[in-house]
C-alpha positions as a Python dict, from the first residue, in 0.01 Angstrom:
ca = {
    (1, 'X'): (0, 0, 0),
    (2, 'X'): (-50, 255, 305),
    (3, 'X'): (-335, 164, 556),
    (4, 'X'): (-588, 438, 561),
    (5, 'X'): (-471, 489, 916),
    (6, 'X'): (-184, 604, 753),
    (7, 'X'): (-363, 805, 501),
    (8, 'X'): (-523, 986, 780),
    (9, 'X'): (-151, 1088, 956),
    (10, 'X'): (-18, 1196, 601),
    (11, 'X'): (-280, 1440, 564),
    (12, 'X'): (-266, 1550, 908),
    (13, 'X'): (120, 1616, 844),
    (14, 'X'): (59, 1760, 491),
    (15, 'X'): (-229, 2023, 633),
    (16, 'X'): (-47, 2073, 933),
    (17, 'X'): (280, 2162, 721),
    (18, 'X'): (36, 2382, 511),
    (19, 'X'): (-52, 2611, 800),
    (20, 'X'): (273, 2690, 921),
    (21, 'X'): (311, 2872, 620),
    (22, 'X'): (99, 3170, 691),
    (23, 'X'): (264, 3352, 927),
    (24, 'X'): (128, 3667, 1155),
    (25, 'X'): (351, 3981, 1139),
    (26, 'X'): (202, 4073, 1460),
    (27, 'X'): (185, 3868, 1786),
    (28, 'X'): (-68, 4050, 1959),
    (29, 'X'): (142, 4172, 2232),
    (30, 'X'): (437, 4400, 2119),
    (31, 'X'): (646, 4523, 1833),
    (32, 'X'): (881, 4232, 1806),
    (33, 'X'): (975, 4202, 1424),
    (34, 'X'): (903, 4596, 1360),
    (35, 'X'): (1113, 4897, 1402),
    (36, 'X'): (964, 5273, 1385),
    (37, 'X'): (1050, 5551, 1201),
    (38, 'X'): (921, 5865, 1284),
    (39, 'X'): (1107, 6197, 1207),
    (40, 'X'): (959, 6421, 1464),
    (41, 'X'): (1142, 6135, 1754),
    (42, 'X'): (1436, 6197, 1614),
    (43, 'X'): (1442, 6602, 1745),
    (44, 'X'): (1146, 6636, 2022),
    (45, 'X'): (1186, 6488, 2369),
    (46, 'X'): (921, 6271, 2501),
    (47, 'X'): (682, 6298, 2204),
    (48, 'X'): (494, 6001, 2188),
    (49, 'X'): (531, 5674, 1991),
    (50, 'X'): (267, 5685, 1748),
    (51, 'X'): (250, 5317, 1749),
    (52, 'X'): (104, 5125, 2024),
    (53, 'X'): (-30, 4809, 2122),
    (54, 'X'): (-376, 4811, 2301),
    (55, 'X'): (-656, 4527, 2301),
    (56, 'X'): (-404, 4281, 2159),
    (57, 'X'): (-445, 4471, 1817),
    (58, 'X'): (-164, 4706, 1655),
    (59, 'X'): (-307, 5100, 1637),
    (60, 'X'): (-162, 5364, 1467),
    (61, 'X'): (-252, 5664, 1647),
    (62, 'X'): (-214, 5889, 1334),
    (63, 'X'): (41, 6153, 1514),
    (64, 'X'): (311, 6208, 1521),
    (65, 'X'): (338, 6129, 1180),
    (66, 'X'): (587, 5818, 1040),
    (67, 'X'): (577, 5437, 991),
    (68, 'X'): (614, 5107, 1159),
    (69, 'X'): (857, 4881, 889),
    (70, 'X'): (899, 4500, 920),
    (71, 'X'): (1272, 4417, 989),
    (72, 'X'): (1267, 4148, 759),
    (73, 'X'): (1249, 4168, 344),
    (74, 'X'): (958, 3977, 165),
    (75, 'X'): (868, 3859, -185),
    (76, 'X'): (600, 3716, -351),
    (77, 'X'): (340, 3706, -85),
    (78, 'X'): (-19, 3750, -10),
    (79, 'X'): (-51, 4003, 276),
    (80, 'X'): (-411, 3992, 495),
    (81, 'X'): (-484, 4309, 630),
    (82, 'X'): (-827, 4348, 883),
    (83, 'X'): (-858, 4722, 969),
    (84, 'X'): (-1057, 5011, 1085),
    (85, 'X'): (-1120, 5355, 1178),
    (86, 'X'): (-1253, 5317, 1482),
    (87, 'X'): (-1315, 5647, 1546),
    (88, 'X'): (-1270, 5939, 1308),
    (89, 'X'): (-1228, 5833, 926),
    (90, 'X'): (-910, 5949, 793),
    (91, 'X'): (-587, 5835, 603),
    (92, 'X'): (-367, 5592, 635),
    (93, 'X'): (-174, 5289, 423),
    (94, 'X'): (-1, 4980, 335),
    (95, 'X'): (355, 4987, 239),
    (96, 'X'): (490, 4727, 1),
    (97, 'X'): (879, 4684, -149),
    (98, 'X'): (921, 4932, 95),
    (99, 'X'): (1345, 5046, 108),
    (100, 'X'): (1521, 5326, 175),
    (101, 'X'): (1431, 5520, 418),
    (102, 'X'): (1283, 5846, 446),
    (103, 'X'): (1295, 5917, 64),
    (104, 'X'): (1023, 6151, 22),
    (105, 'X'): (942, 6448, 162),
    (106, 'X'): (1172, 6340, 409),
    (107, 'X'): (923, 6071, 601),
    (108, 'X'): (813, 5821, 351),
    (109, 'X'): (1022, 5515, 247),
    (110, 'X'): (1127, 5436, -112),
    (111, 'X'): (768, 5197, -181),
    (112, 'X'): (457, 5147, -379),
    (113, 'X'): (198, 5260, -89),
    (114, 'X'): (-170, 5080, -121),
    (115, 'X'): (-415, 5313, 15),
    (116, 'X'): (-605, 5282, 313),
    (117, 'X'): (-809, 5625, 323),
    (118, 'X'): (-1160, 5607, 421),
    (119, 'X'): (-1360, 5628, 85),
    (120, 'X'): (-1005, 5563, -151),
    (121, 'X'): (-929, 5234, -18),
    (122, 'X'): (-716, 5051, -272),
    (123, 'X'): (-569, 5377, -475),
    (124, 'X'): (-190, 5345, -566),
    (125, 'X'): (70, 5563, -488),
    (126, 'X'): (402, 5567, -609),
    (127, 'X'): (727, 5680, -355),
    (128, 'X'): (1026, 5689, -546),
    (129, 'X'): (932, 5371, -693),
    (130, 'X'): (712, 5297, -1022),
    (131, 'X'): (410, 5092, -1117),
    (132, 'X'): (119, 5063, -1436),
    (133, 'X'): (-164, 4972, -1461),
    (134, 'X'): (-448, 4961, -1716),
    (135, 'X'): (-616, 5295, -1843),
    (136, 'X'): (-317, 5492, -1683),
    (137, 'X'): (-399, 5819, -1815),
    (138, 'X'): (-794, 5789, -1678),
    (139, 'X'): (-641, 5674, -1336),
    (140, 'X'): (-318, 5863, -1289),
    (141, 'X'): (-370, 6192, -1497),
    (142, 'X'): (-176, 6315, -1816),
    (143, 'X'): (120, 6141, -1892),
    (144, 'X'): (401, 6406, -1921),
    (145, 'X'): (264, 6501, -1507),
    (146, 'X'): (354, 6143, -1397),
    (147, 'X'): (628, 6134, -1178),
    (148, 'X'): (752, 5902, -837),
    (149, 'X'): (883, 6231, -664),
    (150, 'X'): (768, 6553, -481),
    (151, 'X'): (511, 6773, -691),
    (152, 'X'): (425, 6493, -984),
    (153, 'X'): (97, 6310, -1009),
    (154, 'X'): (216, 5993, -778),
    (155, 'X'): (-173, 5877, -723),
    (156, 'X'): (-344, 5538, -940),
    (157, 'X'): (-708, 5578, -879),
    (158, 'X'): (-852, 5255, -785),
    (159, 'X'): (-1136, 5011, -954),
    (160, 'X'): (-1395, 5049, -767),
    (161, 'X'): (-1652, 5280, -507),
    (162, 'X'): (-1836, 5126, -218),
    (163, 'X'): (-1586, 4857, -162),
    (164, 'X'): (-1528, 4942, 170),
    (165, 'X'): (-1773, 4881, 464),
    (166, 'X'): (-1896, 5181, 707),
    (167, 'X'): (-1712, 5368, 936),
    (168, 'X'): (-1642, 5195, 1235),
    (169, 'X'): (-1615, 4834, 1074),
    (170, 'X'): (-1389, 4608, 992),
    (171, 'X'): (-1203, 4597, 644),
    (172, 'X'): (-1038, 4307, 510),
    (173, 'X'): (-739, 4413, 243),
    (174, 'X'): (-524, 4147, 62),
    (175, 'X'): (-239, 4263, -105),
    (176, 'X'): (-89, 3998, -322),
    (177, 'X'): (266, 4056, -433),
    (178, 'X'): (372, 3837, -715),
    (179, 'X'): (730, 3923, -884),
    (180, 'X'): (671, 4286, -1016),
    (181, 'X'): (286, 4291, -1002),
    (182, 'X'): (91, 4380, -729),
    (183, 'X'): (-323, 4282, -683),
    (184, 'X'): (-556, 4459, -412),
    (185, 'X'): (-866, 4325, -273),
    (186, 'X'): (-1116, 4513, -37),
    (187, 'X'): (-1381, 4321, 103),
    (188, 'X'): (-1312, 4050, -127),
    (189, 'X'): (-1405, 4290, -413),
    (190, 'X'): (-1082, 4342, -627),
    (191, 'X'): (-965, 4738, -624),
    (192, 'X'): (-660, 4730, -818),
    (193, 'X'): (-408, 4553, -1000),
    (194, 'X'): (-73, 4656, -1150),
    (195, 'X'): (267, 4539, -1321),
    (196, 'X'): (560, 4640, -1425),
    (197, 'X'): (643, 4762, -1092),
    (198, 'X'): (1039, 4892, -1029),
    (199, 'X'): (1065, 4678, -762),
    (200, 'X'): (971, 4324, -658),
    (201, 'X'): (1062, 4313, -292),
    (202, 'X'): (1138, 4485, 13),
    (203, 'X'): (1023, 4559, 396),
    (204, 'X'): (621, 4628, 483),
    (205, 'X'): (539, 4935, 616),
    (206, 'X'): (217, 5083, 794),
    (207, 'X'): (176, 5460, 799),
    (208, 'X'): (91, 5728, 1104),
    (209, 'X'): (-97, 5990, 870),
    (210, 'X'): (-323, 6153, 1100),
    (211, 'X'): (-605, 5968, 1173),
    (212, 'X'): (-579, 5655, 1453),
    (213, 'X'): (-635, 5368, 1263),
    (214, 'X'): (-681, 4979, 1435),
    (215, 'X'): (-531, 4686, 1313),
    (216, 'X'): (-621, 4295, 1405),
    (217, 'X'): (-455, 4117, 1175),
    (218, 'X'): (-147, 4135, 1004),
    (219, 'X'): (-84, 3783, 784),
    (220, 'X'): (189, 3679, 525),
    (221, 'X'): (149, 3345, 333),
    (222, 'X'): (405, 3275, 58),
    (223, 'X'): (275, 3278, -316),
    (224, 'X'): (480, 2972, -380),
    (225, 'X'): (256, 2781, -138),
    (226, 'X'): (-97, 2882, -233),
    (227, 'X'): (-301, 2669, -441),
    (228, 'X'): (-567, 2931, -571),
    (229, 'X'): (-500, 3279, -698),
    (230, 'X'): (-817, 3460, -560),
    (231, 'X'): (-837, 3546, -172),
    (232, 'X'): (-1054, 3340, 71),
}
């Protein structure tokens, strides 16, 4: 029989074991583990990064317009988000089974984008890639204009107004990516949920879309190692 001193390390081990499974994307201090793709550097000397790292938190500046992609691949994860617009509101997003590059409209990567606009937190849009979701044609429109390319009805309304706080605060997002489904939570209220998606993995990608947006935490846990299905 184990002494309760011995208890008392076992837990320690098992807890500490625990936490080393949620992982931040971003350490606070540079890009490491992130690589940017932005058309416009591709053709215009010196035009600025649009990704920068000020106040130990990761800002998208909004122009010029593009993404910051993980280098890695991830599946079934829960993904923490705590954002704002710290300035003026404006659009931005959250990047999921993100792939090939640059697959429409020449910027945006082969993904299921979660939406980040001020007032539309939590919509879905589809790049190239396909998801459902309850009461499709109420959310997304009639079904012969659905489409994953350039020109066809690409948007998934979300669940819910008000979710989001006021301008200038922080938002806390939790995307939780589980095989082909995909769960959103604003403010611990939950915005949208879909299945069936085309993919079920794939790089993370945040978006430059014209309006600076600040970010202060960027966590990954595992699905396989969470104990609860509803955000904390």
């Amino acid at each position: 029989m184990k002494t309760p001193l011995t208890l008392v390390l076992v837990s320690f081990v098992m807890v500490s074991c625990t936490s080393q499974t949620t992982t931040s994307l971003f350490n606070g201090k540079d890009l490491e583990g992130w690589h940017i793709d932005v058309p416009d550097m591709d053709s215009i000397p010196d035009i600025r990064n649009p990704f920068i790292v000020r106040n130990g938190m990761l800002v998208s500046l909004g122009t010029p317009e593009g993404h910051v992609i993980t280098d890695k691949i991830y599946e079934d994860f829960r993904l923490q988000i705590e954002y704002r617009f710290a300035g003026e509101p404006g659009n931005c997003g959250v990047l999921v089974f993100a792939s090939t590059p640059r697959s429409l409209y020449k910027m945006f990567p082969k993904s299921i984008e979660v939406q980040m606009m001020h007032e539309n937190a939590g919509d879905f849009w589809c790049i190239v890639e396909d998801i459902e979701v309850d009461n499709m044609v109420e959310r997304r429109g009639p079904k012969e204009e659905w489409g994953i390319t350039e020109g066809e009805k690409r948007r998934i309304l979300n669940l819910t107004d008000g979710s989001e706080n006021p301008l200038g605060e922080w938002n806390y997002m939790t995307i939780e990516c589980l095989q082909n489904e995909i769960k959103v939570w604003v403010n611990s209220d939950l915005v949208n949920h879909g299945y069936n998606a085309t993919a079920s993995s794939g790089q993370i990608a945040l978006q430059a879309e014209g309006a600076e947006v600040e970010f202060r935490k960027i966590m990954l846990t595992p699905i396989k190692n969470l104990s609860e299905n509803e955000p904390k």
